[in-house]
C-alpha positions as CSV (number, residue, x, y, z in Angstrom):
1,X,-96.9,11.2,17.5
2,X,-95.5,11.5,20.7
3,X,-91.8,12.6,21.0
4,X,-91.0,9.5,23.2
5,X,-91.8,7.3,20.5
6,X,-90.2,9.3,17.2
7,X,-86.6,8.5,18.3
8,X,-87.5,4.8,18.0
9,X,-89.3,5.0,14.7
10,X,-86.3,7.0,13.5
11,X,-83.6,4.5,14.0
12,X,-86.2,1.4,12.4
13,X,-86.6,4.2,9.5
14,X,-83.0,5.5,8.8
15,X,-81.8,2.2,6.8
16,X,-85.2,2.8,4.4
17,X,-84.6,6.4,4.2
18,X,-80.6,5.9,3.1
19,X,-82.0,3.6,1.0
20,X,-84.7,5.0,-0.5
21,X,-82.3,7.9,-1.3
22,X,-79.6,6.0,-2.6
23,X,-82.7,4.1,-5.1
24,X,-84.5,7.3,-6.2
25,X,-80.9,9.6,-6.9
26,X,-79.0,6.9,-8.5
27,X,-82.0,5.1,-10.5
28,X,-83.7,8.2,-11.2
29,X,-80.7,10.7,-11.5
30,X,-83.1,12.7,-8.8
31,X,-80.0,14.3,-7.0
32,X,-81.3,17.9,-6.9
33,X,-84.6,17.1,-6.3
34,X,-83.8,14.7,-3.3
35,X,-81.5,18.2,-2.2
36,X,-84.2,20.9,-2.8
37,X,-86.9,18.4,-0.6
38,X,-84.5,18.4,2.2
39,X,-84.0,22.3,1.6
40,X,-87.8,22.7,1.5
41,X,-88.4,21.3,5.1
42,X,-85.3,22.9,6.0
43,X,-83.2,19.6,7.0
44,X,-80.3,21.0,5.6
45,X,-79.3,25.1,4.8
46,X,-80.0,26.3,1.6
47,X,-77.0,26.4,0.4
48,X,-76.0,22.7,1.4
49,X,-76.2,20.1,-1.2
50,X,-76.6,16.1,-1.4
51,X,-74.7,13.9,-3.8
52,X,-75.5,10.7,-4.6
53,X,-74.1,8.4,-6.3
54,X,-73.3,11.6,-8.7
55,X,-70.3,11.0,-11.3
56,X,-68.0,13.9,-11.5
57,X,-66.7,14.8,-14.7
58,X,-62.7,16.4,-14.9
59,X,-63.4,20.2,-14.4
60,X,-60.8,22.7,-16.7
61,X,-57.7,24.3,-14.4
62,X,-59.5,27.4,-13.2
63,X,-62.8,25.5,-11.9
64,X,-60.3,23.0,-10.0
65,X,-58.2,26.0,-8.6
66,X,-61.2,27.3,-7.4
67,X,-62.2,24.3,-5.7
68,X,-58.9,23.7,-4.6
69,X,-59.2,27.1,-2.6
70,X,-62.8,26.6,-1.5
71,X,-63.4,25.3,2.4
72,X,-66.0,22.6,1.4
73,X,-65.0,19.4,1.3
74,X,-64.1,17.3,-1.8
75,X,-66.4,14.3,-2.9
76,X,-65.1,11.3,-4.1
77,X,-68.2,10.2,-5.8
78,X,-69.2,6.3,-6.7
79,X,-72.5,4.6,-6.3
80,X,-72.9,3.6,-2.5
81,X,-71.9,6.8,-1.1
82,X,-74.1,9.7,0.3
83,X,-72.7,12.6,1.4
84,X,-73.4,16.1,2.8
85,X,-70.9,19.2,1.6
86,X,-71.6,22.6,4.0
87,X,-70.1,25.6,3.1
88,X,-70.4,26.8,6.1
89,X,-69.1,24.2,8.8
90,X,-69.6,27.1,11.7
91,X,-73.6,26.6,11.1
92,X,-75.5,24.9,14.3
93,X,-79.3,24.3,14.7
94,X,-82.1,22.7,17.0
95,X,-82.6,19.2,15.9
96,X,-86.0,18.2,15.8
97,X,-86.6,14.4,15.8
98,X,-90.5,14.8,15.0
99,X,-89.6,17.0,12.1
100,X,-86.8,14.4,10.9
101,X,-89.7,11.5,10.9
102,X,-91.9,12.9,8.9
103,X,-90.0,14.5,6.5
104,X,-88.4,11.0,6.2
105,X,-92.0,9.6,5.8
106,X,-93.1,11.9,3.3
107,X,-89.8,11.2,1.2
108,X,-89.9,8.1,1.4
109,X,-93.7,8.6,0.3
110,X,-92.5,10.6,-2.6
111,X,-89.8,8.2,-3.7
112,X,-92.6,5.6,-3.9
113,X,-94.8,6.9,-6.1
114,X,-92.0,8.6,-8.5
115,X,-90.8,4.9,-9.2
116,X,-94.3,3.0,-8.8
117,X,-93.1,1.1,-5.9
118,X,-96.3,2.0,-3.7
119,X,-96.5,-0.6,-0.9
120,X,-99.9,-1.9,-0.2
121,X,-99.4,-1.3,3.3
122,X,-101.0,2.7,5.4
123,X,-100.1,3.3,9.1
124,X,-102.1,6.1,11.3
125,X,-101.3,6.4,14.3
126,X,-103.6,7.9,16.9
127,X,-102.8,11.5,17.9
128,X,-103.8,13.6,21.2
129,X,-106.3,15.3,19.6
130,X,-108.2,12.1,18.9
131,X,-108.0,10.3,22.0
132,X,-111.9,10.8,23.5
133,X,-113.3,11.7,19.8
134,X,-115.5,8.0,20.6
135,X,-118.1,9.0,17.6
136,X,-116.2,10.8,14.6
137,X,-112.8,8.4,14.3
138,X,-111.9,5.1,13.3
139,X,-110.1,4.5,16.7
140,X,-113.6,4.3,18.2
141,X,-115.5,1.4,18.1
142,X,-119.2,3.2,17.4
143,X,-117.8,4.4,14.4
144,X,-116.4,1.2,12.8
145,X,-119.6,0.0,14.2
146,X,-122.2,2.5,11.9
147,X,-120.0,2.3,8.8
148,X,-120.0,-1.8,8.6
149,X,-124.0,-2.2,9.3
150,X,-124.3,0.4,6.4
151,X,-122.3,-2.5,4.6
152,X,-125.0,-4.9,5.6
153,X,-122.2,-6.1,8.2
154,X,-124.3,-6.4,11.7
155,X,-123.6,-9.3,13.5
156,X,-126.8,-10.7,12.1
157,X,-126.2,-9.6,8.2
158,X,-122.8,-11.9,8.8
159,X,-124.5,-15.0,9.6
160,X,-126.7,-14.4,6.5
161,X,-123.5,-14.2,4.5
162,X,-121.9,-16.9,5.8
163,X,-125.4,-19.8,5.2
164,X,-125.2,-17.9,1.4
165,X,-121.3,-18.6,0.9
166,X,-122.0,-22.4,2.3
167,X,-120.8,-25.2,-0.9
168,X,-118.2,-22.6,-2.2
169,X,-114.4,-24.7,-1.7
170,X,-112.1,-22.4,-0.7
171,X,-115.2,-20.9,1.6
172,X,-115.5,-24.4,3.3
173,X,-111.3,-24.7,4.0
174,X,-111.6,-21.5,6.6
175,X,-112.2,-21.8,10.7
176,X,-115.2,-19.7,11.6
177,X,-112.9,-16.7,12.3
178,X,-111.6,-17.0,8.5
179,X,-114.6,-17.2,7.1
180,X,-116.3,-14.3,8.7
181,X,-112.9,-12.0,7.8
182,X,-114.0,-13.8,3.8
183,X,-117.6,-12.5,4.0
184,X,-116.1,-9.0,5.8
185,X,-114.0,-9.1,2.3
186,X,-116.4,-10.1,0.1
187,X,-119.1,-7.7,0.9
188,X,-116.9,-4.9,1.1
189,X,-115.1,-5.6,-2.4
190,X,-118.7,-5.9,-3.9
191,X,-119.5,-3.0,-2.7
192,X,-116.5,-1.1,-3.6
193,X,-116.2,0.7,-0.4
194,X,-112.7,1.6,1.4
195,X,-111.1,1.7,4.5
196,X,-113.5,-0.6,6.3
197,X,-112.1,-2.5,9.5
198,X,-112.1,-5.7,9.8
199,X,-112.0,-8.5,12.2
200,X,-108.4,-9.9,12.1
201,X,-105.0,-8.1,13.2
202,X,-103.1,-10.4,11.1
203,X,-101.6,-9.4,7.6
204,X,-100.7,-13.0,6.8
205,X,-104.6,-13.9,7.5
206,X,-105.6,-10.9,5.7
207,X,-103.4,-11.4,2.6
208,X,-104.6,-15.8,3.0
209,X,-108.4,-15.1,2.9
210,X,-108.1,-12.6,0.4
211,X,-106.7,-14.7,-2.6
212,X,-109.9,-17.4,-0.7
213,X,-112.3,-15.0,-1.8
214,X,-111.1,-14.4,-5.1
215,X,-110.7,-18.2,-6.0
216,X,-114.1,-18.9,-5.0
217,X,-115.6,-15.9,-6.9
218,X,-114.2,-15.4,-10.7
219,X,-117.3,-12.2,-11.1
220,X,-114.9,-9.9,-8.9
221,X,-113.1,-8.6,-12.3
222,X,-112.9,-5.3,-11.2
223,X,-110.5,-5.7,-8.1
224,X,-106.7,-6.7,-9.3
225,X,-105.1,-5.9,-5.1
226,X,-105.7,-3.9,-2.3
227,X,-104.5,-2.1,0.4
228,X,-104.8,-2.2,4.1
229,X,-104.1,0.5,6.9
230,X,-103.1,-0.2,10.6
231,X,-104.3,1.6,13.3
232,X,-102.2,1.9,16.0
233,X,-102.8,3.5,19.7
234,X,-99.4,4.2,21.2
235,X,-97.5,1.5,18.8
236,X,-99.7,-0.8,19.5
237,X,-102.4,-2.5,16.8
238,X,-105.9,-1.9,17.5
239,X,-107.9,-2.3,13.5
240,X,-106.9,-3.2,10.4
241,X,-108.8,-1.8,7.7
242,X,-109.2,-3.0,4.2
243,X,-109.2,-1.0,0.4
244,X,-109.6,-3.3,-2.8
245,X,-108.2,-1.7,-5.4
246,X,-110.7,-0.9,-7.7
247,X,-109.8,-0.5,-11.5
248,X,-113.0,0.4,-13.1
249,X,-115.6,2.8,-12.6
250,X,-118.9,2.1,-11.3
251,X,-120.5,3.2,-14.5
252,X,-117.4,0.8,-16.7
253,X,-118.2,-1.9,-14.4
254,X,-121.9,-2.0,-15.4
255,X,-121.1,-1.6,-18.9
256,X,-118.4,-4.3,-19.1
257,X,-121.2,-6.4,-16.8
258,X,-123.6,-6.6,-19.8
259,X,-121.5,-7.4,-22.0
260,X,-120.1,-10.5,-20.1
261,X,-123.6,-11.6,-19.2
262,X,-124.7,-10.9,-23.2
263,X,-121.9,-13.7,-24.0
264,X,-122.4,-16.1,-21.4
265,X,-126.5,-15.9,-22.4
266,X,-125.4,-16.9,-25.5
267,X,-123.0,-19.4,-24.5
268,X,-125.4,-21.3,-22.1
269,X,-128.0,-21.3,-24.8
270,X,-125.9,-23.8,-26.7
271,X,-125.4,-26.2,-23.0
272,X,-126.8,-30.1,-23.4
273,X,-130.1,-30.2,-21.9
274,X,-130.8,-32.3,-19.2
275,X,-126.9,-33.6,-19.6
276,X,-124.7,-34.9,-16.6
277,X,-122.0,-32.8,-15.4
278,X,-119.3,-34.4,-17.3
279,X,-121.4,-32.9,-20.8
280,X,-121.4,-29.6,-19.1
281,X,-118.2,-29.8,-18.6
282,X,-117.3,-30.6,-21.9
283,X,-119.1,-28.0,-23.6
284,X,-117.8,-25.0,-21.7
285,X,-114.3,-26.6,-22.4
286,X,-115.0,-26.8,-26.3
287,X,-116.6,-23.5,-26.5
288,X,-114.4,-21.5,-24.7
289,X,-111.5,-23.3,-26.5
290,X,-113.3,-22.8,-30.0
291,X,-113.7,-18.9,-29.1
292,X,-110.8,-17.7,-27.0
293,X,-107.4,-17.6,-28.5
294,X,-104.1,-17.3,-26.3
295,X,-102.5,-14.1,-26.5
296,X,-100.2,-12.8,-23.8
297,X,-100.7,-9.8,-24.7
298,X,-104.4,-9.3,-24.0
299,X,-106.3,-6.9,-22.4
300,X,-107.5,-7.6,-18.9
301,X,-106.0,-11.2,-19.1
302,X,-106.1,-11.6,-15.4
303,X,-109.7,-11.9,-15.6
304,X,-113.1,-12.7,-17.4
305,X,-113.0,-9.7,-19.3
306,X,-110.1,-10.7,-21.6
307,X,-112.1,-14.0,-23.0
308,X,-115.8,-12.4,-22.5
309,X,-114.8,-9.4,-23.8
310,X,-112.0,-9.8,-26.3
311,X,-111.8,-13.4,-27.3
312,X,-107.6,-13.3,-25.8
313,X,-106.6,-14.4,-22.8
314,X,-104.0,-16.0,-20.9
315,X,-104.1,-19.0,-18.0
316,X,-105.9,-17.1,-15.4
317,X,-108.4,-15.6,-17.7
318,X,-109.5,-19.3,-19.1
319,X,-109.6,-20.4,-15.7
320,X,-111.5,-17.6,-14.1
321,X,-114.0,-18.0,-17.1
322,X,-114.8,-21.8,-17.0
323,X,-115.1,-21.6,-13.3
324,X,-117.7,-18.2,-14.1
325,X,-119.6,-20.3,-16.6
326,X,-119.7,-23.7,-14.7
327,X,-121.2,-22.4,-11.4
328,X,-123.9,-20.9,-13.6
329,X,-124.6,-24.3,-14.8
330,X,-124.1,-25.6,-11.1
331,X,-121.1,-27.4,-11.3
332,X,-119.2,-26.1,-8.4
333,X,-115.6,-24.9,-9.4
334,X,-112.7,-23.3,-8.3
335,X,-109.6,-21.7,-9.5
336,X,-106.3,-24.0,-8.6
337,X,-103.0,-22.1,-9.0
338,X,-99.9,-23.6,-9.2
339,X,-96.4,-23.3,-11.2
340,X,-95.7,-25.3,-14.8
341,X,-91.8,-25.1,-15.5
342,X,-91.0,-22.8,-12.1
343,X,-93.8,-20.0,-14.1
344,X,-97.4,-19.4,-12.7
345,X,-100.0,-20.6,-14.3
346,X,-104.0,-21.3,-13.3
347,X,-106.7,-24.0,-13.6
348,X,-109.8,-25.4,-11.8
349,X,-110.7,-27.5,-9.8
350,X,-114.1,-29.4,-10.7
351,X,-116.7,-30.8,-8.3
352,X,-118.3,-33.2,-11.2
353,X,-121.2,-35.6,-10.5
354,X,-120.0,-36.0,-7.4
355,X,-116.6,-36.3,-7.5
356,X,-113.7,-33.8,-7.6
357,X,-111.6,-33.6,-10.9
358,X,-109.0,-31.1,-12.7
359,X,-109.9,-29.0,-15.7
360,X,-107.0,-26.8,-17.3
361,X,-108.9,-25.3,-20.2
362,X,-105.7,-23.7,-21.2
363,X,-103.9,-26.3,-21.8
364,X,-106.6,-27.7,-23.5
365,X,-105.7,-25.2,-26.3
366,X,-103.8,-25.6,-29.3
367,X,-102.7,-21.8,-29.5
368,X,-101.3,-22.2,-26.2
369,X,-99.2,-25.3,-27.2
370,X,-98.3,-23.3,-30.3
371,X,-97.5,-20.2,-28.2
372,X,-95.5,-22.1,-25.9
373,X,-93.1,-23.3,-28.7
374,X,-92.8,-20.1,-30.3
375,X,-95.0,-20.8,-33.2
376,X,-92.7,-24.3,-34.2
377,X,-95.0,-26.3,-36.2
378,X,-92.9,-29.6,-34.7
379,X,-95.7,-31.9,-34.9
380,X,-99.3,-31.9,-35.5
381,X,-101.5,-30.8,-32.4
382,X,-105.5,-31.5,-32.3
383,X,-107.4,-28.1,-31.9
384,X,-108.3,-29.4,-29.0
385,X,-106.1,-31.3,-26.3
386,X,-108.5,-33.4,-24.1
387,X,-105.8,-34.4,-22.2
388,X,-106.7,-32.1,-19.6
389,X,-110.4,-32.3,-19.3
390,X,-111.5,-34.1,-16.1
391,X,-108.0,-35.9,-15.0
392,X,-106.6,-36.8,-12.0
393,X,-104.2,-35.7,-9.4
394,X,-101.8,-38.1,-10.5
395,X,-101.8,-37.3,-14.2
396,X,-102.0,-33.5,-13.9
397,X,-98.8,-33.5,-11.5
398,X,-96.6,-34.9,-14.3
399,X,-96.8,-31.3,-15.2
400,X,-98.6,-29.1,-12.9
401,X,-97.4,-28.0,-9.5
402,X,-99.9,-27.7,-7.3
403,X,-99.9,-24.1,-4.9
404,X,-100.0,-25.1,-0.9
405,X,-101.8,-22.1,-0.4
406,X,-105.6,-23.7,-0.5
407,X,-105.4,-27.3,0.5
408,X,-106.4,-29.5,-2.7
409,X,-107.8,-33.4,-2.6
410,X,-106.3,-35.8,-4.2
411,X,-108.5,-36.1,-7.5
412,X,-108.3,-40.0,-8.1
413,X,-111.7,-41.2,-10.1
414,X,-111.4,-41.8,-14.2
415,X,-115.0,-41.9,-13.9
416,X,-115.2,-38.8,-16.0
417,X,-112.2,-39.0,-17.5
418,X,-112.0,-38.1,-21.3
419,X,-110.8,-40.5,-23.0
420,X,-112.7,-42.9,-20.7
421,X,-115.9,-41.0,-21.3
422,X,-114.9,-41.2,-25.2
423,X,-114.0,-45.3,-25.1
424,X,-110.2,-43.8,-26.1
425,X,-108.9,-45.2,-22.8
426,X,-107.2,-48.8,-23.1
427,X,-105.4,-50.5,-19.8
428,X,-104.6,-53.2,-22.7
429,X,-103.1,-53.4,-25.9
430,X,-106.8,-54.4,-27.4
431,X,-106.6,-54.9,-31.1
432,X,-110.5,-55.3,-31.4
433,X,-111.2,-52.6,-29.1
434,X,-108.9,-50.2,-31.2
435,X,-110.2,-51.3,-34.3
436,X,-113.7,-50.5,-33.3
437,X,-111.9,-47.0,-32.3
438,X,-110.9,-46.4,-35.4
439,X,-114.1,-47.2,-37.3
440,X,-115.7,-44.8,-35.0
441,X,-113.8,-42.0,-36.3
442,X,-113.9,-42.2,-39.5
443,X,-117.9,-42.8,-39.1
444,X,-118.0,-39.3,-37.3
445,X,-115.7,-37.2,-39.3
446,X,-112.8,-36.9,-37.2
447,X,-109.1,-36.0,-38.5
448,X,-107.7,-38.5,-36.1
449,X,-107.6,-41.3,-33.9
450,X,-106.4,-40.4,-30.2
451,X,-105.3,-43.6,-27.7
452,X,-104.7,-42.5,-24.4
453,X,-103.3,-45.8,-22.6
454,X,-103.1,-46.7,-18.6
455,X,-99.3,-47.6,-18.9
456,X,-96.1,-47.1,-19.9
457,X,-95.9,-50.6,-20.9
458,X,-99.4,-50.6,-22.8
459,X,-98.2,-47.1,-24.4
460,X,-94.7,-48.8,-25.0
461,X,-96.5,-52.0,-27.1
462,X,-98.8,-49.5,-28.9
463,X,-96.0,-47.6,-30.4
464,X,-94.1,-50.6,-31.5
465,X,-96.9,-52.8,-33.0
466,X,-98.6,-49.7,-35.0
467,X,-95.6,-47.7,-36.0
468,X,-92.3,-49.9,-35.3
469,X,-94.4,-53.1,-36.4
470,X,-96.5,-50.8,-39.3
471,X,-99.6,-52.6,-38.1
472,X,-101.4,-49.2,-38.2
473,X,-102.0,-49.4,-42.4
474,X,-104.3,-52.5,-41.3
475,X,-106.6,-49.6,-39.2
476,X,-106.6,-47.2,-42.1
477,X,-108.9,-46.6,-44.6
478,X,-107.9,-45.9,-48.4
479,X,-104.8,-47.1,-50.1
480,X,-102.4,-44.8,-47.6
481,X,-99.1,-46.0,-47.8
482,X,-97.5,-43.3,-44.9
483,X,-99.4,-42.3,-41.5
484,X,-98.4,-38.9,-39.5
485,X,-98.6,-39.2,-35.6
486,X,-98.6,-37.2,-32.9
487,X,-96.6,-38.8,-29.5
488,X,-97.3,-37.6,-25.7
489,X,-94.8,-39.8,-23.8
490,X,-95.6,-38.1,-20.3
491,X,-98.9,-38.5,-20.9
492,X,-99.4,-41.8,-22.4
493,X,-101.2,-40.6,-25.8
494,X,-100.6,-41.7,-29.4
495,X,-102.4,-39.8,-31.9
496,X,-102.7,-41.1,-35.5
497,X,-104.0,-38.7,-37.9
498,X,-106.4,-39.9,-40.4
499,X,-106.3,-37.6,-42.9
């Protein structure tokens, strides 16, 4: 680094350094090793010594005459305050502002790693010695050059990449530039490789296509971050290179591979033949449902590991995992992310018989209402909620808050609604229609009758001509003289349980 430059890198780096001292001594109780560093690369004498934050306990008579008669300073120790006692206040020495920076860097380094507070974030800065090194650095662009076409990143392998990624929806919501910086990602996550430049200076851009890529592609289990490094030439930004972190090895990835593609065999052997998408749908919902339970506590839960693996998952593993098994039955889908109650939580969005629609398979099971209450038994809950298979913007916003991040469209069609697909679905308070409801149910088995109604006002009339009114006994079957029902106010449903 050149000397002109250290002086103002020192004064942007002194608040982090004081910082990072004051974190790592007073979190850590790291005073003497924070001394012995500064010792070690001979920032202070050896005899000096750095207190921080240290509280001093009431020393017997002699040790406090002896301070008392010492020429170092007192210190009046609390937790803000950093100071520096020399016993010998004659001592004088070359300051050395290179040496100061990277001492500081490497501390501050340290500090990072001792309390797992890594920053995602490498800068290199060119030195002397490189400058005219065209072939053998990645300053030069020959050498950036040979290390992406062994990628398969040529200007032509791009193109090819970009016709294959063509239909996928957070793929289709980039400019040309974001979409080659997606395929630049892509390729270079599926290949595991690191520290390969890419084509955008921007972090912001880098950090927006990343999470693209990921939506769009739920196989990339392997990868939970990454880093990036910035090259710079004088202070100024020339490449940005990308890292995915990687949490498996090669040989672990292959293994956990087979075993995800062994449970999806099986899963798709079960799909509806020659069935619209709204069946496909349906069954990946139910089967996913019927084998996953939700457990916050599961392994690998931020991807398709935790279901295909271990049967436990939490939001973003159901989500990742219908949208995995959907595109193999070529119903395009995405992940949606969002907030429920101010926490984060996942879904999909679904591209269904031509016509976009919201899937929350989560939500869709009963452990997670279950979880979410703490285990309350306070009413009876269906296995499975349908509530959430196929709806529309409107209905899943009475809950869901969508993310701005990736622009969503406004999901409006019932067509493949649920409980319109199931004849459950009344925009009037029908009498006939919901007696033919309820002989339908008890021809096919079911434990309940679920009416999922258009309006507050047709909900409303429902509730008081079957419960207030006790017109449900007239619906029922047997010699039942009490009925147990299930209420979903925000949501319009009544459930009636049958037996």
């Amino acid at each position: 680094m050149r000397r002109d430059r250290c002086f103002k890198n020192l004064i942007g780096k002194a608040s982090v350094f004081f910082a990072s001292v004051f974190m790592a001594a007073f979190l850590t109780g790291c005073n003497d090793s924070v001394t012995d560093f500064f010792k070690a690369n001979n920032l202070i004498n050896s005899d000096d010594e750095i207190l921080v934050g240290e509280e001093v306990a009431a020393e017997s008579e002699p040790a406090a005459a002896e301070a008392e008669a010492s020429d170092a300073p007192t210190t009046d120790a609390s937790v803000d305050s950093v100071e520096v006692s020399n016993n010998d206040a004659s001592h004088s020495g070359t300051f050395d502002p290179d040496k100061v920076n990277q001492a500081i860097d490497d501390l501050i380094t340290q500090i990072e790693k001792e309390t797992g507070r890594t920053g995602r974030r490498k800068d290199v800065e060119e030195t002397d010695e490189e400058q005219g090194k065209d072939a053998t650095t990645y300053f030069s662009d020959s050498f950036q050059q040979a290390q992406r076409e062994s990628l398969g990143l040529s200007v032509v392998d791009i193109e090819d990449l970009k016709k294959a990624q063509q239909g996928n929806y957070a793929y289709e919501h980039l400019t040309k530039e974001g979409q080659t910086l997606y395929v630049e990602l892509l390729r270079i996550i599926e290949r595991r490789a690191e520290d390969v430049v890419v084509s955008t200076l921007d972090e912001e851009v880098l950090d927006v296509v990343c999470q693209f890529v990921l939506a769009d592609h739920p196989e990339l289990f392997y990868m939970d971050g990454y880093t990036y490094t910035r090259y710079t030439v004088a202070g100024v930004l020339k490449k940005i290179s990308f890292t995915g972190n990687y949490i498996y090895s090669d040989e672990e990835i292959d293994s956990r591979q087979a075993k995800i593609d062994a449970y999806v065999d099986t899963c798709l052997a079960g799909a509806p033949q020659d069935a619209d998408d709204y069946e496909k749908v349906k069954y990946v919902y139910d089967y996913l449902i019927t084998n996953t339970e939700y457990d916050a506590s599961a392994p690998d839960n931020q991807n398709i590991c935790s279901v295909f693996l271990y049967g436990k998952s939490v939001c973003q593993g159901y989500a990742k995992a219908t949208q995995y098994i959907l595109n193999k039955l070529g119903v395009p889908t995405t992940m949606v992310t969002g907030k429920v109650n101010g926490v984060g939580h996942a879904w999909n969005l679904v591209y269904a018989d031509g016509e976009f629609t919201y899937v929350d398979t989560t939500w869709g099971d009963s452990s997670y209402q279950k979880f979410e209450s703490g285990g309350a038994d306070s009413q009876k809950l269906p296995l499975i909620n349908y509530t959430y298979l196929c709806c529309t913007t409107q209905d899943i916003s009475k809950t869901h808050t969508i993310s701005e991040t990736l622009p969503m469209p406004d999901c409006t069609s019932m067509r493949n609604n649920y409980y319109v697909r199931e004849g459950e679905y009344f925009t009037e308070n029908d009498m006939t229609a919901l007696g033919n409801l309820f002989s339908r149910r008890y021809a096919d088995g079911s434990n309940n009758v679920t009416i999922k109604c258009s309006t507050r006002a047709v909900y409303d009339e429902f509730i008081r001509r079957l419960i207030t009114d006790q017109q449900v006994f007239g619906y029922m079957e047997g010699s039942n003289n009490t009925v147990s029902y299930t209420t979903f106010d925000e949501q319009y449903i009544l459930i009636i349980w049958l037996y």
